[in-house]
ROFIMI-357269 format. One record per residue: residue in three letters; x, y, z of N, C-alpha, C in turn. Coordinates in Angstrom, 2 decimals. Example, Ala and Ser with C-alpha at 12.3 -4.5 7.8 and 13.67 -1.06 7.14 Angstrom:
<nodes>
r  n_X  n_Y  n_Z  ca_X  ca_Y  ca_Z  c_X  c_Y  c_Z
ALA  13.19  -5.69  7.80  12.30  -4.50  7.80  13.20  -3.30  7.80
SER  12.85  -2.25  7.08  13.67  -1.06  7.14  12.90  0.03  7.87
</nodes>
This chain:
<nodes>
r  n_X  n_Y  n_Z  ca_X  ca_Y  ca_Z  c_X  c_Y  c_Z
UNK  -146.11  120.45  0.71  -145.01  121.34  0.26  -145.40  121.91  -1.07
UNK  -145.25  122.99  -1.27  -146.08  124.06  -2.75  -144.60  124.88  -3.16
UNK  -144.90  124.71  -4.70  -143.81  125.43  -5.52  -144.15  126.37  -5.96
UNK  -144.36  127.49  -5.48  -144.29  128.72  -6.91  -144.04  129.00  -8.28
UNK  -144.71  129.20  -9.31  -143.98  129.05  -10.21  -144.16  130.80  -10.92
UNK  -143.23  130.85  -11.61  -143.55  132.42  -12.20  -144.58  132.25  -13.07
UNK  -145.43  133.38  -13.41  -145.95  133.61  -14.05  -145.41  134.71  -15.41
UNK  -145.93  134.53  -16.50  -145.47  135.60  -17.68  -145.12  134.47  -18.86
UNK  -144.43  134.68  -19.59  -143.71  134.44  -20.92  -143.55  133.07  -20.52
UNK  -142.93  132.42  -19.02  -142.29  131.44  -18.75  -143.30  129.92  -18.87
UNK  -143.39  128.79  -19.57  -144.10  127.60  -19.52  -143.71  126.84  -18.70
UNK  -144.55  125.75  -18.54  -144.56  125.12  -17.79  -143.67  123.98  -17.86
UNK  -142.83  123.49  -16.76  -142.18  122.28  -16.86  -143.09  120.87  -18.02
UNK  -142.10  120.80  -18.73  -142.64  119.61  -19.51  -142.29  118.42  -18.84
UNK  -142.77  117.26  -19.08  -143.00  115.95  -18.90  -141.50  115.57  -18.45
UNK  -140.68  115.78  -19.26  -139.35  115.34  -19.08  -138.61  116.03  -17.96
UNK  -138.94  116.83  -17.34  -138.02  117.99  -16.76  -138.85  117.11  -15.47
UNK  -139.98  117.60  -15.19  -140.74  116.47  -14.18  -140.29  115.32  -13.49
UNK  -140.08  114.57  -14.84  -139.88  113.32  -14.78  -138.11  113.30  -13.70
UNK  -137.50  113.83  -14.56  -135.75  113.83  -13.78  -135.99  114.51  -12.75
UNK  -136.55  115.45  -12.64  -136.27  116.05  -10.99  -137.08  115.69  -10.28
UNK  -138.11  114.74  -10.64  -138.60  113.72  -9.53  -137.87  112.73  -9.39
UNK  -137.13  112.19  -9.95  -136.27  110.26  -9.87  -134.76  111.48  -8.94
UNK  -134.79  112.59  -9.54  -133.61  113.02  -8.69  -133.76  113.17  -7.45
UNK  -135.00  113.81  -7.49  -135.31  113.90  -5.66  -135.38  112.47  -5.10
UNK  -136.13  111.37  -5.57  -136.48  110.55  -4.85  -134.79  109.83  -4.42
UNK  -134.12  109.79  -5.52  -132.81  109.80  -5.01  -132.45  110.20  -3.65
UNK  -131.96  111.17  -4.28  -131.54  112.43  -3.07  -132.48  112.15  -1.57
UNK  -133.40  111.53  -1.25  -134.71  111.31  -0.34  -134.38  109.68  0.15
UNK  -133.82  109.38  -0.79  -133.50  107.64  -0.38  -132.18  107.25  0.14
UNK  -131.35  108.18  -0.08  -129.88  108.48  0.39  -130.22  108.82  2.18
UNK  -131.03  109.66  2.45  -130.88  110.28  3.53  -131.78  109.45  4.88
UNK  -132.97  108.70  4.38  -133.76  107.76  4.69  -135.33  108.33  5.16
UNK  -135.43  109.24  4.51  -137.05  109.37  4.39  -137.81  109.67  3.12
UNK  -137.60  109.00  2.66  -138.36  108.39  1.77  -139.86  108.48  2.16
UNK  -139.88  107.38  2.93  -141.58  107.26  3.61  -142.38  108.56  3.43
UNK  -141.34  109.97  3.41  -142.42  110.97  4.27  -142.58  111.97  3.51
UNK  -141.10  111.80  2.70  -141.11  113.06  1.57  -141.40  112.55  -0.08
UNK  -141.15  111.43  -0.16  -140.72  110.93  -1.33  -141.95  110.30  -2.07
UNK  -143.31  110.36  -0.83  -144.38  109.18  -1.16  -145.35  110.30  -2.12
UNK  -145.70  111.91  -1.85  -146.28  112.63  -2.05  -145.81  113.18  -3.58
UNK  -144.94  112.83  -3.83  -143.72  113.23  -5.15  -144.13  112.40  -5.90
UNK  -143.66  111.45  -5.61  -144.30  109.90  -6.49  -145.62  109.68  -6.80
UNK  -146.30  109.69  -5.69  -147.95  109.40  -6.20  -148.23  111.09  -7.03
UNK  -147.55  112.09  -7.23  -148.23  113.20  -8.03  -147.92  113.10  -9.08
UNK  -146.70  111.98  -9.51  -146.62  111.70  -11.25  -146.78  110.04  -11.41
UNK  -147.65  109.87  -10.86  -148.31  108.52  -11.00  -148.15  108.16  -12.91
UNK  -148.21  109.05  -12.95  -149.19  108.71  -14.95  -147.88  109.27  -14.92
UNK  -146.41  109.03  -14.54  -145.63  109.00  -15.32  -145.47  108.09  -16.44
UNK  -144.37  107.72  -17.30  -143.77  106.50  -18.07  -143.01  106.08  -17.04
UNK  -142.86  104.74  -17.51  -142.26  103.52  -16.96  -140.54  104.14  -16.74
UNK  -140.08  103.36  -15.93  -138.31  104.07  -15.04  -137.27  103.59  -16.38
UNK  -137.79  102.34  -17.32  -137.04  102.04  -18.34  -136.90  102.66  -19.58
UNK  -138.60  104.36  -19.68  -138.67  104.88  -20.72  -137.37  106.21  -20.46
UNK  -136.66  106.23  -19.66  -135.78  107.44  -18.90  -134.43  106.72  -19.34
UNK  -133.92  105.98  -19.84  -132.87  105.38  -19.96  -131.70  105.44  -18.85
UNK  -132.18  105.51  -17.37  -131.49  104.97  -16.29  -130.98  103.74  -16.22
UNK  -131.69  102.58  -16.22  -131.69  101.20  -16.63  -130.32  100.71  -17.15
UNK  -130.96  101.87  -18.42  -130.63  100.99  -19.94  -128.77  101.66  -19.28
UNK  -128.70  102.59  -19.09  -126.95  103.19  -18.73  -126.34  102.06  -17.76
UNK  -127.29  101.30  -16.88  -126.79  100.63  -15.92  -126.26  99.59  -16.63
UNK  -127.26  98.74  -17.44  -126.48  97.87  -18.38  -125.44  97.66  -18.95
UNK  -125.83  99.33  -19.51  -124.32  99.70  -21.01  -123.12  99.37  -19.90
UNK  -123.06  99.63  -18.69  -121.77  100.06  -17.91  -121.61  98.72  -17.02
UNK  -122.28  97.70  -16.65  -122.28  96.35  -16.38  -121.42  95.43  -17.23
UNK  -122.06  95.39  -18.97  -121.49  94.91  -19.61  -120.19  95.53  -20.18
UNK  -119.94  96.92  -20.19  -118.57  97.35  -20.03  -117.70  96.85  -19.19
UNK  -118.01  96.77  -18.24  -116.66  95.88  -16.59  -116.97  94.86  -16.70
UNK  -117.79  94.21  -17.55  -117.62  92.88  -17.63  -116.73  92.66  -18.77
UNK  -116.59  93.25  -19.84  -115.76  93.54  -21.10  -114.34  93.76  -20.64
UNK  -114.23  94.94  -19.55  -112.72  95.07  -19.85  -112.27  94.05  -18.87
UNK  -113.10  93.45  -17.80  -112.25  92.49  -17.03  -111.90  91.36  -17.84
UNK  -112.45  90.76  -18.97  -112.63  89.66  -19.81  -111.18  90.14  -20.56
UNK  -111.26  91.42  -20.68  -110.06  91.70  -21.95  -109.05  92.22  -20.90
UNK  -108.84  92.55  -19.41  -107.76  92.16  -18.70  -107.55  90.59  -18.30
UNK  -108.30  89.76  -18.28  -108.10  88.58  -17.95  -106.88  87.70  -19.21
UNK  -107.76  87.91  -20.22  -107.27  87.57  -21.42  -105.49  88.35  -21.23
UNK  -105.40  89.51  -21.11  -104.20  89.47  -21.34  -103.00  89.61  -19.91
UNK  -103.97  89.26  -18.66  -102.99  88.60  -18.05  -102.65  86.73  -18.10
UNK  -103.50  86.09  -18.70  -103.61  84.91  -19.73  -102.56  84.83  -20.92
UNK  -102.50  85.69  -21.50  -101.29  85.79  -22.45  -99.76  85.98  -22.24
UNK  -99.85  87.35  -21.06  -98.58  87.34  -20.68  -98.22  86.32  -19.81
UNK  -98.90  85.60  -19.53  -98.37  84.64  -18.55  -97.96  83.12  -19.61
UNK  -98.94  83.28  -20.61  -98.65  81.84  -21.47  -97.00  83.00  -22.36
UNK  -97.10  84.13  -22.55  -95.80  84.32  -23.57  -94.81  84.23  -21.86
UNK  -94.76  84.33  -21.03  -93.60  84.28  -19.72  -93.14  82.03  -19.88
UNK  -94.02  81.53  -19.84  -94.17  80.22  -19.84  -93.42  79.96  -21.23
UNK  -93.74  80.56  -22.34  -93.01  80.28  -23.50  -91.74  80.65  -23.77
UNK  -91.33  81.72  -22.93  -89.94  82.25  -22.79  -89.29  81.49  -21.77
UNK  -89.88  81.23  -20.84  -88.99  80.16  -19.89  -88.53  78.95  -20.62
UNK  -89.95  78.21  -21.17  -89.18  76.82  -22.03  -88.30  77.02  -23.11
UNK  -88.58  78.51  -23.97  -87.63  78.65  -24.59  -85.99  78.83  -23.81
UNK  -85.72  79.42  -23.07  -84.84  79.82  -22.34  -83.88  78.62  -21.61
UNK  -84.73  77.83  -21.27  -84.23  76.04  -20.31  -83.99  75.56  -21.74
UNK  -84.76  75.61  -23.11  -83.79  74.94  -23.95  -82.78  75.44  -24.52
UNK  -82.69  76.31  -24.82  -81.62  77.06  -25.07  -80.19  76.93  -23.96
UNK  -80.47  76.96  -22.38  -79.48  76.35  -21.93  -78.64  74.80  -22.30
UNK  -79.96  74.15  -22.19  -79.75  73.07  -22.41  -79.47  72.33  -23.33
UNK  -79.83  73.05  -24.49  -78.81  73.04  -25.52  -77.41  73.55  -25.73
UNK  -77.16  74.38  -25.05  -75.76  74.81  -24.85  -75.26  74.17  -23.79
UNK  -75.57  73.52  -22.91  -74.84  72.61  -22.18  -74.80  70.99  -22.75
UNK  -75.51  71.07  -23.39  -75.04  69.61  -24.41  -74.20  70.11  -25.25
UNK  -74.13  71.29  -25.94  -72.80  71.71  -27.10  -71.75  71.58  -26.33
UNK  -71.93  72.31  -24.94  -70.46  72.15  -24.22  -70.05  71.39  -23.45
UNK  -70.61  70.17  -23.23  -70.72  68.60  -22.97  -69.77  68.41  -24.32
UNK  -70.31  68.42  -25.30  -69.96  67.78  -26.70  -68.32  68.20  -27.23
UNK  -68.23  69.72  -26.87  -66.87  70.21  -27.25  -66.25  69.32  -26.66
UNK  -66.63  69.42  -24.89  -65.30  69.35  -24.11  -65.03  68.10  -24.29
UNK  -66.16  66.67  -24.62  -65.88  65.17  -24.68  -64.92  65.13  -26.11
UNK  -65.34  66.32  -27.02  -64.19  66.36  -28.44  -62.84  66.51  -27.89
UNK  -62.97  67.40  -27.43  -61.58  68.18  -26.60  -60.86  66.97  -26.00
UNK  -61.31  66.82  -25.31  -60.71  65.27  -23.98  -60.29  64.02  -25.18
UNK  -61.67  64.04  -26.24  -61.07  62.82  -27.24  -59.60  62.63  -27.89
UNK  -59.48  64.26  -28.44  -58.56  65.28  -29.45  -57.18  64.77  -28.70
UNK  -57.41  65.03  -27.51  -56.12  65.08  -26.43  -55.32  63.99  -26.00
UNK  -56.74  62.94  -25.97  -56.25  61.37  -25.63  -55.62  61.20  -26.89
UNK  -56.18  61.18  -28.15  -55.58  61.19  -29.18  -54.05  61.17  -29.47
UNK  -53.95  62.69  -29.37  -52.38  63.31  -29.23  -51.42  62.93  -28.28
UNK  -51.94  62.64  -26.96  -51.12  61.89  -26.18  -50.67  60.54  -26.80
UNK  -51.92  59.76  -27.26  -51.65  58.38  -27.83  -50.48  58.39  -28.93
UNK  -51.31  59.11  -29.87  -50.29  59.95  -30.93  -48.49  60.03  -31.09
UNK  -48.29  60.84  -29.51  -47.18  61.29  -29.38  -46.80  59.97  -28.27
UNK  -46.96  59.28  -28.11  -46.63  57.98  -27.29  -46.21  57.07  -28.18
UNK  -47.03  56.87  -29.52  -46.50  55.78  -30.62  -45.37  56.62  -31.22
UNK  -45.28  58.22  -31.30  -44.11  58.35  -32.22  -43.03  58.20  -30.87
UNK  -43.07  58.88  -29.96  -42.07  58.64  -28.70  -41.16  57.11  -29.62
UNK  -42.26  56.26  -28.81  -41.75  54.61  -28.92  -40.83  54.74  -30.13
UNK  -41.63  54.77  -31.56  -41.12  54.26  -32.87  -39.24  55.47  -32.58
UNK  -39.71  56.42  -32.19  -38.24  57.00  -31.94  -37.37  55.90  -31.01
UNK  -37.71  55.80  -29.91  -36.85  54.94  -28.94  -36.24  53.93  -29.70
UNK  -37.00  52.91  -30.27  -37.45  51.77  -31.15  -36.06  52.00  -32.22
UNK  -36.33  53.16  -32.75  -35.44  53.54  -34.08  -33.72  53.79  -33.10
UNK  -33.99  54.71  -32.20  -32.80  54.45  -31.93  -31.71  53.83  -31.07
UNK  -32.65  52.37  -30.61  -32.35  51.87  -30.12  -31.94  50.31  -31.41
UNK  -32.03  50.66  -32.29  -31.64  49.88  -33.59  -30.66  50.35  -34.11
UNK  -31.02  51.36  -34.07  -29.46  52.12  -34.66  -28.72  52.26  -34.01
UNK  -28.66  51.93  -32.91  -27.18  51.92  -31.54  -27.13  50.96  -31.21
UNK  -28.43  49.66  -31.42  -27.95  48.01  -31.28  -26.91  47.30  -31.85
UNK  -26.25  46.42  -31.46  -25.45  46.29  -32.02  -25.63  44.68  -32.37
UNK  -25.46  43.74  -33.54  -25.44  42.30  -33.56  -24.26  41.49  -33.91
UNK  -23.91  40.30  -34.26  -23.01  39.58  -34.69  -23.02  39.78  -36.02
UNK  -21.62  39.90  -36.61  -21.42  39.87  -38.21  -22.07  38.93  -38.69
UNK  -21.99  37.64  -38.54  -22.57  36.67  -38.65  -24.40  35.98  -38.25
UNK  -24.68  35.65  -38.74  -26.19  35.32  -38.10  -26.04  33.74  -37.46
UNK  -26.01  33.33  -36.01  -26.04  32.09  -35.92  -24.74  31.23  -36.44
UNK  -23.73  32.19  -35.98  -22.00  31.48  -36.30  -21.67  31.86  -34.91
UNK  -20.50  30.98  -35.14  -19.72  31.13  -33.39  -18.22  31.20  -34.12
UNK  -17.74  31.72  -32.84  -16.05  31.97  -32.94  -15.17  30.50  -33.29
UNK  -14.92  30.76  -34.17  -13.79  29.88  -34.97  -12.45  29.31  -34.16
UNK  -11.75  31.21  -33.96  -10.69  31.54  -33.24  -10.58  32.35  -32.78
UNK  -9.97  32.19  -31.67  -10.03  33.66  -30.72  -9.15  34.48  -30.88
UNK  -9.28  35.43  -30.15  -8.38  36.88  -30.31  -6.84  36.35  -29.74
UNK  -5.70  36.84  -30.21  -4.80  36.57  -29.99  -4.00  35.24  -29.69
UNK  -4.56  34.71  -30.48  -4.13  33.20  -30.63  -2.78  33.65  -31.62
UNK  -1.95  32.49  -30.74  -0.39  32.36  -31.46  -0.34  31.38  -32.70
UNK  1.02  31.87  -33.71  0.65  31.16  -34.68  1.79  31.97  -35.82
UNK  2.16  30.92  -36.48  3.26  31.41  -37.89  2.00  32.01  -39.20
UNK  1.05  31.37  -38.60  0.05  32.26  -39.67  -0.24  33.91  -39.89
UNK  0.12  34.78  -38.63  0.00  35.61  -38.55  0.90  36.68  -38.48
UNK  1.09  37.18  -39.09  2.57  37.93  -39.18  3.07  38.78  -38.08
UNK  2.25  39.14  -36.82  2.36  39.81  -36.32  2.82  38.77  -34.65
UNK  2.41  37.39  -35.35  2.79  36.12  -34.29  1.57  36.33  -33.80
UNK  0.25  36.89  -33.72  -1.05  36.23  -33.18  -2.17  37.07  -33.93
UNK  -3.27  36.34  -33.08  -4.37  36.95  -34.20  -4.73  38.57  -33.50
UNK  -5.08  39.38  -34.28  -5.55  40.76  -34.16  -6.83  40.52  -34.27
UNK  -7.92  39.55  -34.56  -9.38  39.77  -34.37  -9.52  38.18  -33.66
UNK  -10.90  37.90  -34.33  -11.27  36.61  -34.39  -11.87  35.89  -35.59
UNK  -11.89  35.00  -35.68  -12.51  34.30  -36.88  -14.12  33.87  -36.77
UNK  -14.83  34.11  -37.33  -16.30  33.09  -37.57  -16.74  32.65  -38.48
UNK  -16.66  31.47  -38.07  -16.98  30.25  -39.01  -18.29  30.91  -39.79
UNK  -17.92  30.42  -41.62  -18.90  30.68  -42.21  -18.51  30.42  -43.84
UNK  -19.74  29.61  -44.44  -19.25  29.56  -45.73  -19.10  30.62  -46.17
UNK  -18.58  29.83  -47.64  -18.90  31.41  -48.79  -20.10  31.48  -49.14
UNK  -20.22  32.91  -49.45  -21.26  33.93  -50.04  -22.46  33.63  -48.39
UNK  -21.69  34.14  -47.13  -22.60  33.75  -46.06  -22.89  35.34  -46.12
UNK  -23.98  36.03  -45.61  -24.26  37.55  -45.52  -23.59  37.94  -44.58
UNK  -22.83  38.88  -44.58  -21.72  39.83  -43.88  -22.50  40.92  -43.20
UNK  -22.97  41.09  -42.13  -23.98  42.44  -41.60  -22.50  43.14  -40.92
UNK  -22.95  44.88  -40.92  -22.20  45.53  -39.74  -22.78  45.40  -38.16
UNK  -21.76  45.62  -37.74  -22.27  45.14  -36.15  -23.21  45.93  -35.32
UNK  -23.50  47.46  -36.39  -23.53  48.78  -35.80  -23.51  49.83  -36.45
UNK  -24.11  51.03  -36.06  -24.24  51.82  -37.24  -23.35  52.23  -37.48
UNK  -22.60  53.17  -38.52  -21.88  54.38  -38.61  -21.37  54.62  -40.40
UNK  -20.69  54.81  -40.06  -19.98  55.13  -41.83  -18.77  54.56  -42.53
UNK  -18.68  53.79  -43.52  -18.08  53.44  -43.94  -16.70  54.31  -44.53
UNK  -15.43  53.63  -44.13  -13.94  54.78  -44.14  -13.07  53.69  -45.11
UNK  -13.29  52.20  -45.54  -12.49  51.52  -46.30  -12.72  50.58  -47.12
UNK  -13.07  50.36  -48.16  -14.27  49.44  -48.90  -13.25  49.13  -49.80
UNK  -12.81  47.46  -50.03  -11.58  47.17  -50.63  -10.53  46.18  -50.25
UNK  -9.29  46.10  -51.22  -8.56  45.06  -51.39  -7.77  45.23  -50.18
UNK  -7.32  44.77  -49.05  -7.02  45.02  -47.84  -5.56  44.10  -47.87
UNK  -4.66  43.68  -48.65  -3.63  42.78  -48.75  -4.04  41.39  -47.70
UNK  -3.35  41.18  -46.65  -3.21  39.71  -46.08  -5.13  39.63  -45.99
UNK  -5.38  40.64  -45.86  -6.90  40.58  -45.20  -7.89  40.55  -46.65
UNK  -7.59  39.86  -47.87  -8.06  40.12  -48.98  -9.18  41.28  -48.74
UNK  -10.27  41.18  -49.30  -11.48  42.53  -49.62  -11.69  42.43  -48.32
UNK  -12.19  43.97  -47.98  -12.34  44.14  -46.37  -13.27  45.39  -46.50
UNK  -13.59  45.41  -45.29  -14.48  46.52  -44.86  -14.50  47.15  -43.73
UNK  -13.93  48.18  -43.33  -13.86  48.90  -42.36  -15.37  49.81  -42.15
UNK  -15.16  50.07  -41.10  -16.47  51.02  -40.71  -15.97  52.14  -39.33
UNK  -16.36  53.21  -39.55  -16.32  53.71  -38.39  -17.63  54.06  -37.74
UNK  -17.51  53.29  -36.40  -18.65  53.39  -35.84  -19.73  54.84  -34.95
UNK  -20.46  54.98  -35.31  -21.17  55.69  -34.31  -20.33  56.13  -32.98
UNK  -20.24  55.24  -32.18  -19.62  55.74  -30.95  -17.72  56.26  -31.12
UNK  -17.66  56.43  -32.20  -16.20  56.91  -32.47  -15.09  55.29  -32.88
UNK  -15.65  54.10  -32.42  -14.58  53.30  -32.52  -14.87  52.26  -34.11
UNK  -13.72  51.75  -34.47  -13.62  51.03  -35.62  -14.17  49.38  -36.12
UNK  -14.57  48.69  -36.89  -14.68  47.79  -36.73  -14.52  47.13  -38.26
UNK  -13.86  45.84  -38.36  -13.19  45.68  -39.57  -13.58  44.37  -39.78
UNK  -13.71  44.08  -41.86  -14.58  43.09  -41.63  -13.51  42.42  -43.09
UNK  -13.03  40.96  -42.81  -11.82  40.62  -43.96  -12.03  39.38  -44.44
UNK  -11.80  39.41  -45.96  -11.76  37.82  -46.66  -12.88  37.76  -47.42
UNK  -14.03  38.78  -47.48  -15.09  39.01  -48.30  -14.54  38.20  -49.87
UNK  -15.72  37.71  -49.97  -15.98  37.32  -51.39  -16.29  38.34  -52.08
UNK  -17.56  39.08  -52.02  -18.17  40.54  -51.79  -18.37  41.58  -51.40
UNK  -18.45  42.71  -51.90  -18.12  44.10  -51.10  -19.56  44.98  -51.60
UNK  -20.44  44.97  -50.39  -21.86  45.72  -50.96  -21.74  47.31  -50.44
UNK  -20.91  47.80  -50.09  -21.27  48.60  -49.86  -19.35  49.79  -50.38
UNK  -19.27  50.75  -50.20  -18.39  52.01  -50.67  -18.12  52.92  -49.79
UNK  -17.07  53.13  -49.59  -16.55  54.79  -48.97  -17.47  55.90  -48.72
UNK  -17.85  56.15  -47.87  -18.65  57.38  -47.46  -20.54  56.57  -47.24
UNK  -20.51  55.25  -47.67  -22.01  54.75  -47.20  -22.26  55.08  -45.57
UNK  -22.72  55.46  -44.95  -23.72  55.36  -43.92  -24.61  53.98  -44.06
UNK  -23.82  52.94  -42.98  -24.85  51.89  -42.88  -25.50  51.86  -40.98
UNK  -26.67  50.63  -40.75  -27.30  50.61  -40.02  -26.87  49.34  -39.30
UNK  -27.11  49.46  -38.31  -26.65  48.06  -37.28  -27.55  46.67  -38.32
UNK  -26.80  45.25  -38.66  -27.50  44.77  -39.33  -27.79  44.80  -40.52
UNK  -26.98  46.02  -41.14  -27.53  46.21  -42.60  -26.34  44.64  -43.17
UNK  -26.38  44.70  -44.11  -25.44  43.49  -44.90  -24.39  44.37  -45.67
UNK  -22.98  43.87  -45.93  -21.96  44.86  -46.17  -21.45  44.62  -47.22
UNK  -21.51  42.83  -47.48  -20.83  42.12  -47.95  -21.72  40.71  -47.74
UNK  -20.65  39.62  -48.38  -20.70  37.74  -48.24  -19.15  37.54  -48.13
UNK  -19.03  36.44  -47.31  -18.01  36.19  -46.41  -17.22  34.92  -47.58
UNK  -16.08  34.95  -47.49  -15.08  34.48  -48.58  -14.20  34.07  -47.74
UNK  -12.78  33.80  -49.02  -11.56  32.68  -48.58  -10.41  34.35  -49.18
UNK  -10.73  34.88  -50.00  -9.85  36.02  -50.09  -8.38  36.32  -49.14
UNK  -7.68  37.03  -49.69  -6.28  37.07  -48.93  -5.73  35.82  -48.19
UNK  -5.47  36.23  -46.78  -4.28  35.49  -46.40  -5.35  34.21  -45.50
UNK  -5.95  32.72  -46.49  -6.25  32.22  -45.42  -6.27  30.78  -46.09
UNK  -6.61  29.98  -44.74  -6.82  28.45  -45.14  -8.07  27.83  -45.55
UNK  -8.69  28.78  -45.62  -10.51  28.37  -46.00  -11.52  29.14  -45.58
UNK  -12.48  29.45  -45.92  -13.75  30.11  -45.89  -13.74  30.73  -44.39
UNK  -13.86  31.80  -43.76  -14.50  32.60  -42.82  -14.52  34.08  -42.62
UNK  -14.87  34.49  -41.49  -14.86  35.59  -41.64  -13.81  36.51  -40.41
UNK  -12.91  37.22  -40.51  -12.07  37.69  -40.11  -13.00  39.09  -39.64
UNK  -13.04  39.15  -37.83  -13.73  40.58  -37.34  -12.48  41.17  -36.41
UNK  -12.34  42.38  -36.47  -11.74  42.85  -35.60  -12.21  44.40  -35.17
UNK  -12.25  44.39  -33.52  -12.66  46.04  -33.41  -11.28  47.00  -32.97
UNK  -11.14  48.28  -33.39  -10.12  48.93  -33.41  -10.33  50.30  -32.69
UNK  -9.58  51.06  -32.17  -9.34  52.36  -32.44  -9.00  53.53  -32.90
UNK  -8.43  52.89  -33.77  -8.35  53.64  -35.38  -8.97  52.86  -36.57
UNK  -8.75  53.44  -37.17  -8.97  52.50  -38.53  -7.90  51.99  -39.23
UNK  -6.61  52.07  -38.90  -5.29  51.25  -38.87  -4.87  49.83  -38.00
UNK  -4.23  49.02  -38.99  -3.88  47.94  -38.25  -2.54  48.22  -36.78
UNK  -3.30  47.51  -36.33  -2.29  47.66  -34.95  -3.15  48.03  -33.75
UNK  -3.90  48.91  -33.90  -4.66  49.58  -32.79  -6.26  48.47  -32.56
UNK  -5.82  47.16  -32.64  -7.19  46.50  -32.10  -7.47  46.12  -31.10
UNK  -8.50  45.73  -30.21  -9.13  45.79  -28.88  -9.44  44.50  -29.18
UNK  -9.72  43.91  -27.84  -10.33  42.46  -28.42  -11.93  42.57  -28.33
UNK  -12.40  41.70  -29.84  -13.26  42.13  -30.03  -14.36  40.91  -29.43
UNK  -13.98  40.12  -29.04  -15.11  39.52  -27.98  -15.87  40.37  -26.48
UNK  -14.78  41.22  -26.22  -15.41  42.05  -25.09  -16.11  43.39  -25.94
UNK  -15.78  43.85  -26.94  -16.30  44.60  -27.54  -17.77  44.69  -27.82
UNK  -17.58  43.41  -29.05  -18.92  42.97  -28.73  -20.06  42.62  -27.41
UNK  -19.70  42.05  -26.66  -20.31  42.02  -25.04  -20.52  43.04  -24.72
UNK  -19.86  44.25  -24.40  -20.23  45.39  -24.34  -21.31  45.90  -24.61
UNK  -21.25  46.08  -25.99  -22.41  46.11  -26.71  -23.87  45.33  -26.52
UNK  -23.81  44.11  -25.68  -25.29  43.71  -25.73  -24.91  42.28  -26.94
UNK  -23.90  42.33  -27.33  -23.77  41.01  -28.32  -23.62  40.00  -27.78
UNK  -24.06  38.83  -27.41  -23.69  37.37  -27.11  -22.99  36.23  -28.02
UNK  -21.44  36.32  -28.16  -20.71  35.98  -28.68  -20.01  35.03  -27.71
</nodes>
């Protein structure tokens, strides 16, 4: 196969020009698969070429080898990263729940504590209320550990009315005089047959009268408590010796008394 070349002004292919459009052909010749027939006559006519590594073919193959080996290294790496920052956001994330489900573990066991609390709370004041007013509407014996002397309506020149209007309980002098019950005091004083006396009007509307005091602890308009002490029990006014004269009423005038053994019973008193 023969090339023409022009003649005139024009030179001759240099070394380099040679060189590429022979490695191009032989290309182009090795693609198609004859080589053997076209490619051998090409080659052996630049025998006394330079070496295929003085053309920097090679050397490009390299540069671009170690390039895809570079960026796969530096995609590896940062699918390596995003996967260690995904891993670090997850554990961050599970603790962060899990710390908020121990806070709200923690409230709600406060909460539930807070509550038992207040229930407990409002259970002891409940009681101490019940407690309180079930003291203040209890009712006891004037006396502590005395018994009836004489009973209600016992006959007799002693009594001007021909029988008794209360009862008597045995008790020295200066014995402590309690009210039977709460309420307010309406008569604190010299009571004639009934020397010093003490009336009370009770809580539940009815009267209760206390006569022969040695002592008078308490005054007109006191507010006392079931049990409080009123007085000490005396021989005062109309009597034959030391006790204590009780009577319960419906007014706070003589005449209007109830007998006060059922009164008391009523009440929860064991007389």
């Amino acid at each position: 196969m023969a090339f023409a070349r022009p003649t005139g002004k024009h030179r001759a292919p240099n070394r380099l020009t040679r060189r590429t459009a022979t490695f191009a052909g032989a290309a182009a010749l090795a693609t198609t698969g004859v080589v053997g027939t076209l490619a051998a006559p090409a080659m052996a006519a630049e025998a006394a070429a330079p070496a295929v590594d003085t053309t920097g073919l090679t050397q490009t193959i390299v540069i671009g080898d170690s390039l895809a080996a570079h960026v796969d290294a530096q995609a590896a790496a940062q699918k390596h990263e995003a996967a260690t920052a995904k891993a670090a956001a997850k554990a961050k994330a599970e603790a962060k729940a899990k710390a908020e489900a121990k806070a709200k573990k923690a409230r709600e066991a406060k909460a539930k504590a807070e509550a038992k609390a207040k229930q407990e709370r409002e259970a002891k004041e409940r009681a101490a209320r019940e407690a309180e007013r079930k003291r203040l509407n209890a009712y006891v014996a004037p006396i502590t550990g005395s018994y009836v002397s004489t009973g209600y309506k016992t006959g007799g020149s002693l009594w001007s009315s021909g029988s008794h209007t209360g009862i008597d309980f045995h008790a020295a002098s200066g014995t402590s005089v309690h009210a039977v019950g709460a309420g307010t005091v309406v008569e604190a004083g010299w009571g004639g047959a009934y020397g010093n006396n003490v009336v009370i009007k009770m809580n539940d509307g009815t009267y209760t009268q206390y006569g022969h005091l040695s002592s008078i602890g308490v005054s007109v308009g006191s507010a006392v408590t079931s049990g409080q002490q009123i007085g000490l029990s005396g021989a005062t006014g109309n009597v034959t010796g030391p006790h204590l004269h009780f009577e319960a009423r419906t007014t706070a005038e003589y005449g209007s008394d109830i007998d006060p053994v059922a009164y008391l019973r009523s009440h929860g008193v064991n007389v």
